[in-house]
PQR file of N, CA, C, O and H, with PARSE charges and radii, in Angstrom:
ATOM      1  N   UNK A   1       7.980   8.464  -6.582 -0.4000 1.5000
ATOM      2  CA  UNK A   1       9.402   8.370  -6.415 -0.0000 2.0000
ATOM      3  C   UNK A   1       9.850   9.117  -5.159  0.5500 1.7000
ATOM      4  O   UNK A   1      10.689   8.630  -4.401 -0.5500 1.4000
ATOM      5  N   UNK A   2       9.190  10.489  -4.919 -0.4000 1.5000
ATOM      6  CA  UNK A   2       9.603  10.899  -3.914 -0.0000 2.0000
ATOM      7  C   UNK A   2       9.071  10.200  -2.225  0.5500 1.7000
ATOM      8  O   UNK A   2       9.617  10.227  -1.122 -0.5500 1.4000
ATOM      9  H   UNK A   2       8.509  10.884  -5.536  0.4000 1.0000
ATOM     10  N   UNK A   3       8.062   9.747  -2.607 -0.4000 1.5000
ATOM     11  CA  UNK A   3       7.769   8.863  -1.458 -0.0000 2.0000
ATOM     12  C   UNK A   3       9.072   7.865  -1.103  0.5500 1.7000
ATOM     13  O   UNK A   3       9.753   8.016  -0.089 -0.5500 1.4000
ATOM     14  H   UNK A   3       7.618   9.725  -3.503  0.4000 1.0000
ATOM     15  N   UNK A   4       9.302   6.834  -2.092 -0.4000 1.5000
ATOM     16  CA  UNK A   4      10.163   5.970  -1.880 -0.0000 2.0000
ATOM     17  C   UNK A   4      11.453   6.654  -1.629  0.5500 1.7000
ATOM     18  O   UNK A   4      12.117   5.792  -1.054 -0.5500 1.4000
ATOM     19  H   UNK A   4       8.749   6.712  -2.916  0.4000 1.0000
ATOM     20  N   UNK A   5      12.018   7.482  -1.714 -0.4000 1.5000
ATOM     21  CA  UNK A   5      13.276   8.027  -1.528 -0.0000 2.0000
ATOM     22  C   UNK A   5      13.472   8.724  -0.178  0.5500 1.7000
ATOM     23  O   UNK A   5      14.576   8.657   0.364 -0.5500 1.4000
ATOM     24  H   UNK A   5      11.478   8.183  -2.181  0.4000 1.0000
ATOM     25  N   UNK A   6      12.378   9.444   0.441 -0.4000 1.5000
ATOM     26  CA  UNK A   6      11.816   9.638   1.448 -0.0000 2.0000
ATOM     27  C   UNK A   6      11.529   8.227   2.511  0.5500 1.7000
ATOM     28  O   UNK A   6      11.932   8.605   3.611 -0.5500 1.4000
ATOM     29  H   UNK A   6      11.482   9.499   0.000  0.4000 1.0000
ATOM     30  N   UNK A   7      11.138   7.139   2.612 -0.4000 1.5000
ATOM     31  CA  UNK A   7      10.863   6.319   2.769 -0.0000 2.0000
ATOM     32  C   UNK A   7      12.428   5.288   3.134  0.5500 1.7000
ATOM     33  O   UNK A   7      12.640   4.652   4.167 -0.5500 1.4000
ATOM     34  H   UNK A   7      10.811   6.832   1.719  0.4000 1.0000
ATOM     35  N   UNK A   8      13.193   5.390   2.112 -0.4000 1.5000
ATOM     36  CA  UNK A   8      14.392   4.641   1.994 -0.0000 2.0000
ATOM     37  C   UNK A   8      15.331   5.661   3.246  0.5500 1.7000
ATOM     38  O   UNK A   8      16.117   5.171   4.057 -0.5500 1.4000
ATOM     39  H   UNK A   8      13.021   5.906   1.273  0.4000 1.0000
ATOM     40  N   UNK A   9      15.029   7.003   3.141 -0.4000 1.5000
ATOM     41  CA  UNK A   9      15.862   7.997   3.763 -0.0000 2.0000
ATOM     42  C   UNK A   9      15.542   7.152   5.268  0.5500 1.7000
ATOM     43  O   UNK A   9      16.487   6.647   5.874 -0.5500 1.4000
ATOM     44  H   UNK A   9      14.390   7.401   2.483  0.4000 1.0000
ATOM     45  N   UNK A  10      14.377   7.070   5.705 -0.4000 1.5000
ATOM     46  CA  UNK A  10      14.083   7.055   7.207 -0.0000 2.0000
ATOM     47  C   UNK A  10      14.555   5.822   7.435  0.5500 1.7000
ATOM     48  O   UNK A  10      15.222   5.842   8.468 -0.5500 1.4000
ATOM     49  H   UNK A  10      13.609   7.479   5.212  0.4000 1.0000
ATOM     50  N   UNK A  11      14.503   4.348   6.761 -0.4000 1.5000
ATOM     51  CA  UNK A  11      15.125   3.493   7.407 -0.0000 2.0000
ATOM     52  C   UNK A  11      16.517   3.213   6.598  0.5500 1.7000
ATOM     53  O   UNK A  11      16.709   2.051   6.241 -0.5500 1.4000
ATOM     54  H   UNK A  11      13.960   4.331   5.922  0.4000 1.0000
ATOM     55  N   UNK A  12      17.535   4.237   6.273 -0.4000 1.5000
ATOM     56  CA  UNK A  12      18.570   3.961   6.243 -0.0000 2.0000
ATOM     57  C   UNK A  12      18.891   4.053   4.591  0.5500 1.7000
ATOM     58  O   UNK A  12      19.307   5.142   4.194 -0.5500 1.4000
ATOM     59  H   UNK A  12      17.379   5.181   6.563  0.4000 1.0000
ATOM     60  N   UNK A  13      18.716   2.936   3.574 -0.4000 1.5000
ATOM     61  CA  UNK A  13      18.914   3.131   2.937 -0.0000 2.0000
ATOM     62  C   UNK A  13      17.947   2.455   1.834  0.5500 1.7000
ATOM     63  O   UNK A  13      16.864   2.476   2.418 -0.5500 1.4000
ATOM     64  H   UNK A  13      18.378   2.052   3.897  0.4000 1.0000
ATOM     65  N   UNK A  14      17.762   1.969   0.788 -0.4000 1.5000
ATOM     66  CA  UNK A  14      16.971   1.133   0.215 -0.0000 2.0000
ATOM     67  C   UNK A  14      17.019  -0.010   0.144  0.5500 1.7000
ATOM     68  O   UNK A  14      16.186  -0.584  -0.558 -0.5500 1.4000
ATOM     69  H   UNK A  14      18.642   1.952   0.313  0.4000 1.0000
ATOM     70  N   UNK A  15      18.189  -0.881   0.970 -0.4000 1.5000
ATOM     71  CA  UNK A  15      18.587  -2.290   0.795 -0.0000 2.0000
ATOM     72  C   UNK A  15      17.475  -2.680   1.912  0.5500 1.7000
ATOM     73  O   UNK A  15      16.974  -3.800   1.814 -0.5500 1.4000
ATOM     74  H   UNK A  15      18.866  -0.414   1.540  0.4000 1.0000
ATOM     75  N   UNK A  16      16.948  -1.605   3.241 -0.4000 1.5000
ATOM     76  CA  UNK A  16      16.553  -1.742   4.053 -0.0000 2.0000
ATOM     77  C   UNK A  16      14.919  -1.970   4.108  0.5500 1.7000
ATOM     78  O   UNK A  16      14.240  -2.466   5.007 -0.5500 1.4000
ATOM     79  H   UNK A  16      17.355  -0.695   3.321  0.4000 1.0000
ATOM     80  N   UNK A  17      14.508  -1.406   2.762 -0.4000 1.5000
ATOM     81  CA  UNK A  17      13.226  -0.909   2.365 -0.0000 2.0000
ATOM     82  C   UNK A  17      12.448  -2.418   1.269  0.5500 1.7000
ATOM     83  O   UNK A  17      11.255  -2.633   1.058 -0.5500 1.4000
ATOM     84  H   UNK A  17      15.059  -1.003   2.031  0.4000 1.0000
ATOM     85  N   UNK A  18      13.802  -3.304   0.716 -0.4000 1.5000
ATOM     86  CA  UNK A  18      13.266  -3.877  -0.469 -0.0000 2.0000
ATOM     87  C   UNK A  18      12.093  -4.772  -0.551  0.5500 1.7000
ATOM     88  O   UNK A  18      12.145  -5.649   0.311 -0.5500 1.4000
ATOM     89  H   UNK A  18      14.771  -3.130   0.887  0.4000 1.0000
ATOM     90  N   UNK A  19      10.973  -4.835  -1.369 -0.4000 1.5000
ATOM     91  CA  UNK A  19       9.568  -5.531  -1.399 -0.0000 2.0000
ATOM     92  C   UNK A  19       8.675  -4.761  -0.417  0.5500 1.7000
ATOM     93  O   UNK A  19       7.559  -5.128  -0.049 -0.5500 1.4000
ATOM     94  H   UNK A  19      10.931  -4.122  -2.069  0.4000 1.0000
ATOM     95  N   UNK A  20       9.196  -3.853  -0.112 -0.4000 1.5000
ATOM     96  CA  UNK A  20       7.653  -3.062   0.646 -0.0000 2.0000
ATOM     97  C   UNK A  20       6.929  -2.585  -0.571  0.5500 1.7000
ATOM     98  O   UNK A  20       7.083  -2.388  -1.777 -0.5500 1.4000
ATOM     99  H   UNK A  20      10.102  -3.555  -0.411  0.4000 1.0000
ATOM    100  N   UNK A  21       5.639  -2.469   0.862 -0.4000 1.5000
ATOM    101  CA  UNK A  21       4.736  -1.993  -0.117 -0.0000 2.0000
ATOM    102  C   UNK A  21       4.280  -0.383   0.223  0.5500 1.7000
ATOM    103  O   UNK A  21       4.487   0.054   1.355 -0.5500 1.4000
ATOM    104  H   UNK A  21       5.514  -2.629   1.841  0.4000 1.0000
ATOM    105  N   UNK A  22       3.757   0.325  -0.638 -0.4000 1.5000
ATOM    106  CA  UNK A  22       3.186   1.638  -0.688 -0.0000 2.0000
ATOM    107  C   UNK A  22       2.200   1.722   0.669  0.5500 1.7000
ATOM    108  O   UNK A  22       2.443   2.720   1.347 -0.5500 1.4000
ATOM    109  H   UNK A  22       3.588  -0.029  -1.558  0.4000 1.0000
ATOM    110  N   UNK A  23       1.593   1.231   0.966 -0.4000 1.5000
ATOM    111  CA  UNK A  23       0.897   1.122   2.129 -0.0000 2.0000
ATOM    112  C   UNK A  23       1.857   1.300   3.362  0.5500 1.7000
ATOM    113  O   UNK A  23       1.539   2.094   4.248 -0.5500 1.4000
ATOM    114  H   UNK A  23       1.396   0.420   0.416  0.4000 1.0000
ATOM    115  N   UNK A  24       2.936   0.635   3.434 -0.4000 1.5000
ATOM    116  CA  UNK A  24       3.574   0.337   4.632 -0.0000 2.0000
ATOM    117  C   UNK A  24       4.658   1.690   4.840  0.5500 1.7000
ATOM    118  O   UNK A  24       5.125   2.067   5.916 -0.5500 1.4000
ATOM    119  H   UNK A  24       3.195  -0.010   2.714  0.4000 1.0000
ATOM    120  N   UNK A  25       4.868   2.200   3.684 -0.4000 1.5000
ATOM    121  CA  UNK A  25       5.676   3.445   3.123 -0.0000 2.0000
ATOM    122  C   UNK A  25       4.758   4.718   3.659  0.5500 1.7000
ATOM    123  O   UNK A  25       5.177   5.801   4.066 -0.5500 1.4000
ATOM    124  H   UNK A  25       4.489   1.894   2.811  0.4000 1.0000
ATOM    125  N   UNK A  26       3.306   4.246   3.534 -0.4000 1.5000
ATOM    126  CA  UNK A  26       2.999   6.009   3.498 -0.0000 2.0000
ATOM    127  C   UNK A  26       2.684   5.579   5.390  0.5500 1.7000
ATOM    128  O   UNK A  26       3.021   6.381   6.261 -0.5500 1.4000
ATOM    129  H   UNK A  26       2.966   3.366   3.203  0.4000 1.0000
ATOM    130  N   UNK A  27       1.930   4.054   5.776 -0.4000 1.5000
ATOM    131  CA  UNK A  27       1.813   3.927   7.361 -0.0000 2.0000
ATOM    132  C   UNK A  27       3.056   4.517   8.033  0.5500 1.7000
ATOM    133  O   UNK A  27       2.809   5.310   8.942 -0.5500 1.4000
ATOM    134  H   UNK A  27       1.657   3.402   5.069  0.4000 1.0000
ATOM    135  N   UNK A  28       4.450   4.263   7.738 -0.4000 1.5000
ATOM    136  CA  UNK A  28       5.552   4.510   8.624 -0.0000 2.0000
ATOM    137  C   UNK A  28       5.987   5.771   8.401  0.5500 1.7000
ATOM    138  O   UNK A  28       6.564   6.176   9.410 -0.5500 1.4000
ATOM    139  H   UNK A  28       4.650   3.619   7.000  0.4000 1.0000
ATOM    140  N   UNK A  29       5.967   6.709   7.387 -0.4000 1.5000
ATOM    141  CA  UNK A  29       6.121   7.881   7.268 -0.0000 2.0000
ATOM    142  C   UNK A  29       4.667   8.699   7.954  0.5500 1.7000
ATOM    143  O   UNK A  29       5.064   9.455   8.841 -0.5500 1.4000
ATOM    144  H   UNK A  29       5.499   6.380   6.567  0.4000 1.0000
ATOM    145  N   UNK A  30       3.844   8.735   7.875 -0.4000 1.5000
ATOM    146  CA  UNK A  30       2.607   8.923   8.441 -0.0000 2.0000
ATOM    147  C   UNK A  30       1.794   8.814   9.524  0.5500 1.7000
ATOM    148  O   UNK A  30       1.209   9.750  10.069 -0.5500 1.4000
ATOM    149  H   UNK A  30       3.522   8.121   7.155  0.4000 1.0000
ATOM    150  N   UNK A  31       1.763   7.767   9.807 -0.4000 1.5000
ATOM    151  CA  UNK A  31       0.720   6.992  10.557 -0.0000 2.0000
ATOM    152  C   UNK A  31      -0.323   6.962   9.803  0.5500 1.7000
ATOM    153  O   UNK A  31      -1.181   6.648  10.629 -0.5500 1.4000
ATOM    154  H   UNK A  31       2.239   7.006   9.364  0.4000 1.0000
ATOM    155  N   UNK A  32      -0.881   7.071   8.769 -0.4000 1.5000
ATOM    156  CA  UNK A  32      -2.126   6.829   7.849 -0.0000 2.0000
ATOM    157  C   UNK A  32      -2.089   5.317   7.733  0.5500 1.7000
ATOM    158  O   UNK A  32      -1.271   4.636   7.115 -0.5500 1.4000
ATOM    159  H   UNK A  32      -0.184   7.326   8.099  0.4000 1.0000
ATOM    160  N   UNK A  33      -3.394   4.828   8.627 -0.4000 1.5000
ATOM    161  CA  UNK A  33      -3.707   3.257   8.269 -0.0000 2.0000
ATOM    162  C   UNK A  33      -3.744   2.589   6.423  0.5500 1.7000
ATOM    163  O   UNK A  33      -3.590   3.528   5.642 -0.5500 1.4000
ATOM    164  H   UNK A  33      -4.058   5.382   9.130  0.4000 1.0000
ATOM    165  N   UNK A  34      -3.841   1.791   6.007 -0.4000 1.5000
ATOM    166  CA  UNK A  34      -3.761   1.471   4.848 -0.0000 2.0000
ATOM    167  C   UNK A  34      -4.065  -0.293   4.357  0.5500 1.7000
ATOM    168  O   UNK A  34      -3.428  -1.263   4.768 -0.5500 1.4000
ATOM    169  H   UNK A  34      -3.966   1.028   6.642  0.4000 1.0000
ATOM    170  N   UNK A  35      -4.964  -0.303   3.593 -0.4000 1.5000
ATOM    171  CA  UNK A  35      -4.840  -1.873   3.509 -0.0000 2.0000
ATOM    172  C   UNK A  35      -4.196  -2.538   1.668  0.5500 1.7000
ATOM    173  O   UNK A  35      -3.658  -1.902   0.762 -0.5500 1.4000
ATOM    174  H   UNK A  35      -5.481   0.484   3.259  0.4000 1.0000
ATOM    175  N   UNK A  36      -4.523  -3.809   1.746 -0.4000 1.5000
ATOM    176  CA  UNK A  36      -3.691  -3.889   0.211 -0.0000 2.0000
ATOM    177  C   UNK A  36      -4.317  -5.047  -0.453  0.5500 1.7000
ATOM    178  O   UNK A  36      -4.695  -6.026   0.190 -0.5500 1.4000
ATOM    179  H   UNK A  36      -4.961  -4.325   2.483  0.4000 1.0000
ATOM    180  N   UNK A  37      -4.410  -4.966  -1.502 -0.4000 1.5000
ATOM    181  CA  UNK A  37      -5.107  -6.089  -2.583 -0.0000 2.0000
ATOM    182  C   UNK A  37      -3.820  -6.835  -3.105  0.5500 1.7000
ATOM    183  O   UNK A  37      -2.786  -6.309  -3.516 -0.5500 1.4000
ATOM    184  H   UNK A  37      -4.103  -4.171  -2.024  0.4000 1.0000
ATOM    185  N   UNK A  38      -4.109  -8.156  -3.001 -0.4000 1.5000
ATOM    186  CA  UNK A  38      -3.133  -9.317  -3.981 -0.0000 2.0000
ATOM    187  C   UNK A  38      -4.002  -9.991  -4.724  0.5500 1.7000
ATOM    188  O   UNK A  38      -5.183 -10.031  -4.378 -0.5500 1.4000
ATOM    189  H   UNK A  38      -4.949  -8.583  -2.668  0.4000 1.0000
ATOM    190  N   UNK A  39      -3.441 -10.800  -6.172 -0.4000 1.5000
ATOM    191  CA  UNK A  39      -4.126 -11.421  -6.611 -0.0000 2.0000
ATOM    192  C   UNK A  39      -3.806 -12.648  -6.030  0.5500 1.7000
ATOM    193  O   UNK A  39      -4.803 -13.329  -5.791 -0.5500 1.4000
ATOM    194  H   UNK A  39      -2.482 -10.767  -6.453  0.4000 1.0000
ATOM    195  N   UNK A  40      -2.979 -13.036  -5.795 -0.4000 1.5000
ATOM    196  CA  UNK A  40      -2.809 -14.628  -5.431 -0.0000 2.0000
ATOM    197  C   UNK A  40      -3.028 -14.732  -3.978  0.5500 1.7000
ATOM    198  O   UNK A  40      -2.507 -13.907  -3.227 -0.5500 1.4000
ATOM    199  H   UNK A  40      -2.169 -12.482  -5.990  0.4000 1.0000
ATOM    200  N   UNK A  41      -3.586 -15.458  -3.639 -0.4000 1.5000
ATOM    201  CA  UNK A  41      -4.151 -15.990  -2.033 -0.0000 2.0000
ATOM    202  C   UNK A  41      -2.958 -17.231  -1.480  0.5500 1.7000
ATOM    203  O   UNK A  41      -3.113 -17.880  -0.446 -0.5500 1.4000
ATOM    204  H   UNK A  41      -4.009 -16.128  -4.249  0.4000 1.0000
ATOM    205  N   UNK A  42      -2.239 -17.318  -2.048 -0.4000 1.5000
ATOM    206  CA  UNK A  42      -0.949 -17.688  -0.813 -0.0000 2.0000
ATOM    207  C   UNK A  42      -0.275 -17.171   0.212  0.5500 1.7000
ATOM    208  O   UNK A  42       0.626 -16.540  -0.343 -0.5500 1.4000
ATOM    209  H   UNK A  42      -2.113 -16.790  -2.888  0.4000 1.0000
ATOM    210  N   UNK A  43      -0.186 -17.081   1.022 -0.4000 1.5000
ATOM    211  CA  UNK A  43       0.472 -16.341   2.155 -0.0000 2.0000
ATOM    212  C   UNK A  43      -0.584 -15.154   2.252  0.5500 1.7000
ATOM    213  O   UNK A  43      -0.344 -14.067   1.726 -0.5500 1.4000
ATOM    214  H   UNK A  43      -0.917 -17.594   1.473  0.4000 1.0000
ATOM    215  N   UNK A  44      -1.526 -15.355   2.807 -0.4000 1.5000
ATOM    216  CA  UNK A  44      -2.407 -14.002   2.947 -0.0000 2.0000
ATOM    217  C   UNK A  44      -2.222 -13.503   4.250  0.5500 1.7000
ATOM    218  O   UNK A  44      -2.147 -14.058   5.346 -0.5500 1.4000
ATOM    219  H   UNK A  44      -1.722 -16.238   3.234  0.4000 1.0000
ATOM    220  N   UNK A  45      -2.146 -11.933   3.759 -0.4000 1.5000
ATOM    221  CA  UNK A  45      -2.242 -11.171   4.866 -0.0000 2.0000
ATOM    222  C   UNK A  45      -3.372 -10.586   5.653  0.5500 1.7000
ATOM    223  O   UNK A  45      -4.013  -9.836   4.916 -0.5500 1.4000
ATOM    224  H   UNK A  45      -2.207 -11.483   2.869  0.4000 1.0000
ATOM    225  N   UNK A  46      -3.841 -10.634   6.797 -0.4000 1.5000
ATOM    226  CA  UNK A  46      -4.941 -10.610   7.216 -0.0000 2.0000
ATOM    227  C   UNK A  46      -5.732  -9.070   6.450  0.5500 1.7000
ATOM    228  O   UNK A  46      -6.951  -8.966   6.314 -0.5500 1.4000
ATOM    229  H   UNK A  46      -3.321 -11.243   7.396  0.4000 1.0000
ATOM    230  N   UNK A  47      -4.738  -8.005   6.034 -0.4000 1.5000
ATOM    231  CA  UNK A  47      -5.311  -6.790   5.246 -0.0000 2.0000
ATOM    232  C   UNK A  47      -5.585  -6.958   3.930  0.5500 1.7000
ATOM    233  O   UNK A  47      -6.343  -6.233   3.285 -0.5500 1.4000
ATOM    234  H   UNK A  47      -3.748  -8.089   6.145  0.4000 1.0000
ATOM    235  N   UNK A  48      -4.768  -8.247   3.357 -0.4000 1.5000
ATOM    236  CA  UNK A  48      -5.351  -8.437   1.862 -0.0000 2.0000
ATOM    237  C   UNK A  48      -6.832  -8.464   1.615  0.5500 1.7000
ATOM    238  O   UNK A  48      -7.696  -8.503   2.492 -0.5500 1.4000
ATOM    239  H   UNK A  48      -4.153  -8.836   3.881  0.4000 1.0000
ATOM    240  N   UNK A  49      -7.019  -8.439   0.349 -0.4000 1.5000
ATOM    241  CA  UNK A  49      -8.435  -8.569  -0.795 -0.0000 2.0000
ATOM    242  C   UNK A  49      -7.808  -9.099  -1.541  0.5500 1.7000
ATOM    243  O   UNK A  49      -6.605  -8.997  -1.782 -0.5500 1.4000
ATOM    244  H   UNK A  49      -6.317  -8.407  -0.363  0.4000 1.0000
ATOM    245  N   UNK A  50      -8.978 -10.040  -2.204 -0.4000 1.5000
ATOM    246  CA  UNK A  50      -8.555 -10.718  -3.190 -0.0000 2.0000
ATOM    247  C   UNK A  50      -9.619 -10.759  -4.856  0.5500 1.7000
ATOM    248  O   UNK A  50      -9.290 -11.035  -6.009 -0.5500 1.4000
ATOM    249  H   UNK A  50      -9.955 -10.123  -2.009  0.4000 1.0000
ATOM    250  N   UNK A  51     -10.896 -10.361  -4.270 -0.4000 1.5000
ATOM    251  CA  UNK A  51     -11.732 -10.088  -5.485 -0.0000 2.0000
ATOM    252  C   UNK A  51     -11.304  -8.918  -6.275  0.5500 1.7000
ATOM    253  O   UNK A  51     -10.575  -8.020  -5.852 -0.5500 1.4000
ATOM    254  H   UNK A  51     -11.164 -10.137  -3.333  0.4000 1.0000
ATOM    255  N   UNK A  52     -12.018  -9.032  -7.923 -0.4000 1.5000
ATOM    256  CA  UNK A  52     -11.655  -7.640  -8.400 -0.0000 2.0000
ATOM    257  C   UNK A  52     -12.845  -7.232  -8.384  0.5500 1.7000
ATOM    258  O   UNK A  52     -12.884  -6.102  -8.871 -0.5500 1.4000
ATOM    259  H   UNK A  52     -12.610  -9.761  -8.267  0.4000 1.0000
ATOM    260  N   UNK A  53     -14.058  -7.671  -7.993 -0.4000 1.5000
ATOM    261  CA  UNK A  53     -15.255  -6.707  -7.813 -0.0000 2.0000
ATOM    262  C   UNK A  53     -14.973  -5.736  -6.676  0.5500 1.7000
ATOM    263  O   UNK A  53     -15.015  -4.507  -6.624 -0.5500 1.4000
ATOM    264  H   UNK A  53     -14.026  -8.588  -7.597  0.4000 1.0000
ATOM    265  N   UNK A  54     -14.715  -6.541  -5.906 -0.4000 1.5000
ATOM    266  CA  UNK A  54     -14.267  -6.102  -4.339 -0.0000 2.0000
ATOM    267  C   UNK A  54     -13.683  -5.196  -4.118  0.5500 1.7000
ATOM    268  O   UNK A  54     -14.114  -4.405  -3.278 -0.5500 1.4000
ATOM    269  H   UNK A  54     -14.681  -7.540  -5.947  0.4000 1.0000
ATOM    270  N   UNK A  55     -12.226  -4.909  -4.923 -0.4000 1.5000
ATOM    271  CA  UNK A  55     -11.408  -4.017  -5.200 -0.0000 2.0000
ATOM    272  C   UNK A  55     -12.150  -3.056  -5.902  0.5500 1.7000
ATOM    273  O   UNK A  55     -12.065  -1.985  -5.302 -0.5500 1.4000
ATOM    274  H   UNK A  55     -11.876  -5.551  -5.605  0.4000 1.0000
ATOM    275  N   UNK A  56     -12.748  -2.983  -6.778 -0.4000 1.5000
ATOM    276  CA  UNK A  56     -13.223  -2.272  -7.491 -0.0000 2.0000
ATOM    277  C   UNK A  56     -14.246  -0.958  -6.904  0.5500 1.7000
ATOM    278  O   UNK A  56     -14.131   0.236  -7.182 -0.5500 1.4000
ATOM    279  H   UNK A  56     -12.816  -3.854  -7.265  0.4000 1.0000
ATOM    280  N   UNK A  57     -15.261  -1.612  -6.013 -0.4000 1.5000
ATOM    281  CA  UNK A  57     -15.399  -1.362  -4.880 -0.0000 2.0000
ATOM    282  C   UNK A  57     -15.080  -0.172  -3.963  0.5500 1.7000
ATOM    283  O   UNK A  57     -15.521   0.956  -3.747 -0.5500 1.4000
ATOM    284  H   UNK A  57     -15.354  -2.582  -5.788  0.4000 1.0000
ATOM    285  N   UNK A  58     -13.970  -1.079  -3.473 -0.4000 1.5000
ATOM    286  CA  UNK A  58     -12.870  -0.239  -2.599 -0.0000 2.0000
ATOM    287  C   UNK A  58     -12.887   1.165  -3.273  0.5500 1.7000
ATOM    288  O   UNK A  58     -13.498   2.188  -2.964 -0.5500 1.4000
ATOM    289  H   UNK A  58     -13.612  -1.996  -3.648  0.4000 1.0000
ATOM    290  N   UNK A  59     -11.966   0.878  -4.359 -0.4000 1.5000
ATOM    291  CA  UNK A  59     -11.684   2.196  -5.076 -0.0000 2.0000
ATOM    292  C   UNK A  59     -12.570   3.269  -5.224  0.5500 1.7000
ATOM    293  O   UNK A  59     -12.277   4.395  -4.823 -0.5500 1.4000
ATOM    294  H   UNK A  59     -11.469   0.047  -4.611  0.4000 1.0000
ATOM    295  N   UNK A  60     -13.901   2.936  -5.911 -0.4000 1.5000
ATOM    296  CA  UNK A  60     -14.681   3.832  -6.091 -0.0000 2.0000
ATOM    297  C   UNK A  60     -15.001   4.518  -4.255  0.5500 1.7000
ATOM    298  O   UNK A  60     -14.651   5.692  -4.133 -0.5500 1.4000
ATOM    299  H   UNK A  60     -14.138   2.021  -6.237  0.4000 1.0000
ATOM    300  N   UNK A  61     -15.415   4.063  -3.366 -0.4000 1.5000
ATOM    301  CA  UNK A  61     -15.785   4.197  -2.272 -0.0000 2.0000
ATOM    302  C   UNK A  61     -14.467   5.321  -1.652  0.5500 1.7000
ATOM    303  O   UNK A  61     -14.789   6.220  -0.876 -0.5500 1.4000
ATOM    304  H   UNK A  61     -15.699   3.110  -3.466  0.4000 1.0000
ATOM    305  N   UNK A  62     -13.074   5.155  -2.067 -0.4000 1.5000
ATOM    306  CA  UNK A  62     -12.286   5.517  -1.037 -0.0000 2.0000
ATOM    307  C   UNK A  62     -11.465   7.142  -1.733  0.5500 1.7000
ATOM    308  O   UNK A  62     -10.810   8.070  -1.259 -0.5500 1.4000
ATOM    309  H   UNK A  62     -12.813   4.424  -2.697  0.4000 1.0000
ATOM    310  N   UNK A  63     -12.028   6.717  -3.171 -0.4000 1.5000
ATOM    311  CA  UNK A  63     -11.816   8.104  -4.205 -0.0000 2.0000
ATOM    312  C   UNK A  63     -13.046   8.573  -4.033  0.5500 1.7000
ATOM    313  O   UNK A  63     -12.803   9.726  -4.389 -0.5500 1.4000
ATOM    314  H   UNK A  63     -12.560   5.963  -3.556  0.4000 1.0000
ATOM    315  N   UNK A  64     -13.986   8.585  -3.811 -0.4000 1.5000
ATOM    316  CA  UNK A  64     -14.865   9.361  -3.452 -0.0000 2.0000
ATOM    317  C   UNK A  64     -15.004  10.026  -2.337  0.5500 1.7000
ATOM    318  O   UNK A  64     -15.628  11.086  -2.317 -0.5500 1.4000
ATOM    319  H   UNK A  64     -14.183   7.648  -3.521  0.4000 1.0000
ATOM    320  N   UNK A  65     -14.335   9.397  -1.040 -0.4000 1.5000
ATOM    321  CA  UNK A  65     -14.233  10.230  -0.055 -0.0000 2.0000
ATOM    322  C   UNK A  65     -12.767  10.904   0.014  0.5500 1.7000
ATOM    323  O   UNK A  65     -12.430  11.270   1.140 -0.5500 1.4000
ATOM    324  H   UNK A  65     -13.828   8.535  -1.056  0.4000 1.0000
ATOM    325  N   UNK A  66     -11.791  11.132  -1.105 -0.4000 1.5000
ATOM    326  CA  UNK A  66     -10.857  12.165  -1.086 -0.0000 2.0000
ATOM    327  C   UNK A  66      -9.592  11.036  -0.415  0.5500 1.7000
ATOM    328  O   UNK A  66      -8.640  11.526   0.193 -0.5500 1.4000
ATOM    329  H   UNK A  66     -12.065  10.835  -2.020  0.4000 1.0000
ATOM    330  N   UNK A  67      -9.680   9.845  -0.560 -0.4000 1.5000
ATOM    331  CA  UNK A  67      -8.629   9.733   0.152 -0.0000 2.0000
ATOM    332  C   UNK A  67      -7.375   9.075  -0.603  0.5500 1.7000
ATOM    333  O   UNK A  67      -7.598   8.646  -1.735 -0.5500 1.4000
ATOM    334  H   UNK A  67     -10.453   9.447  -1.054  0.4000 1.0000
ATOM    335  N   UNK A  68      -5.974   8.944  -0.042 -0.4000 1.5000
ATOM    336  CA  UNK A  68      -4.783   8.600  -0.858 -0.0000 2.0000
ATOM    337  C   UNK A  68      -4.973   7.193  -1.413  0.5500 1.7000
ATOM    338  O   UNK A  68      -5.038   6.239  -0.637 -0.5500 1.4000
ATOM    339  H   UNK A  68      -5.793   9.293   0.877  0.4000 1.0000
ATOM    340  N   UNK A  69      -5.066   7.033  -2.757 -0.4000 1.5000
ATOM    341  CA  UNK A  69      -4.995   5.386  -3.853 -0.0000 2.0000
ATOM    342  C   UNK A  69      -3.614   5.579  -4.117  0.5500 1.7000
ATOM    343  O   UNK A  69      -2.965   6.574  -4.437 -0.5500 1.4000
ATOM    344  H   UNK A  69      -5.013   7.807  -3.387  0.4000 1.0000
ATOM    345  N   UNK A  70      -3.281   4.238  -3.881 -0.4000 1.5000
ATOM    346  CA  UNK A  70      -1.448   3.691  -4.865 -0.0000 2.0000
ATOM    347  C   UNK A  70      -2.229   2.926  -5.141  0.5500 1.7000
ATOM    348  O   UNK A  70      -3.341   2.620  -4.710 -0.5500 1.4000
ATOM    349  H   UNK A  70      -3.808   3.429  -3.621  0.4000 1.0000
ATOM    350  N   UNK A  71      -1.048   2.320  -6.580 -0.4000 1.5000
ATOM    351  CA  UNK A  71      -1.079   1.313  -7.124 -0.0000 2.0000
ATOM    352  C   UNK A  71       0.430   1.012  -7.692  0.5500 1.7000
ATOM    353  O   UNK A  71       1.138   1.783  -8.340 -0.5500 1.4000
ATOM    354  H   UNK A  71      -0.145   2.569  -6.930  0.4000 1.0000
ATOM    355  N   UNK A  72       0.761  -0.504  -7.211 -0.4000 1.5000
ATOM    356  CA  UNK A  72       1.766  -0.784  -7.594 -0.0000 2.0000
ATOM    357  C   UNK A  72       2.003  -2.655  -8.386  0.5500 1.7000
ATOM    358  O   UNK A  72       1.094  -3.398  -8.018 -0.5500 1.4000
ATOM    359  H   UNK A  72       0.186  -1.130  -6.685  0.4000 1.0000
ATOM    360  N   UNK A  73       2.766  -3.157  -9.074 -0.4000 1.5000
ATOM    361  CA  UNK A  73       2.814  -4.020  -9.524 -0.0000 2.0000
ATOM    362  C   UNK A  73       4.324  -5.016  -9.271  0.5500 1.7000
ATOM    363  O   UNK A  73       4.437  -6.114  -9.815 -0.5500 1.4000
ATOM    364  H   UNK A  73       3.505  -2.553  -9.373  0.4000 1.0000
TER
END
């Protein structure tokens, strides 16, 4: 929550912020690169994943080296 409120602060307000994602929240407050998993493969973004092995993966690999996981729905 405090991310997003933080987040909403820098570009103005939250009307400004709506359908972002946690990735793009902690990149623009930060500069910390970030990529993102979807399940549906329409409109893909060249940073999406789409397996859940894959993801699965990810996770273990990126919590093991200490680094920031979101998850959002």
């Amino acid at each position: 929550m405090l991310l997003e409120k933080a987040y909403a602060k820098a570009y103005g307000s939250y009307k400004n912020i709506e359908n972002g994602l946690v990735g793009m929240a902690v990149n623009a407050l930060t500069g910390a690169p970030y990529e993102y998993f979807q399940k549906d493969s329409k409109n893909r973004d060249p940073k999406s994943r789409t397996q859940a092995n894959e993801l699965w993966e990810f996770i273990q690999k990126e919590h093991k080296q200490g680094h920031f996981l979101a998850g959002s729905t």
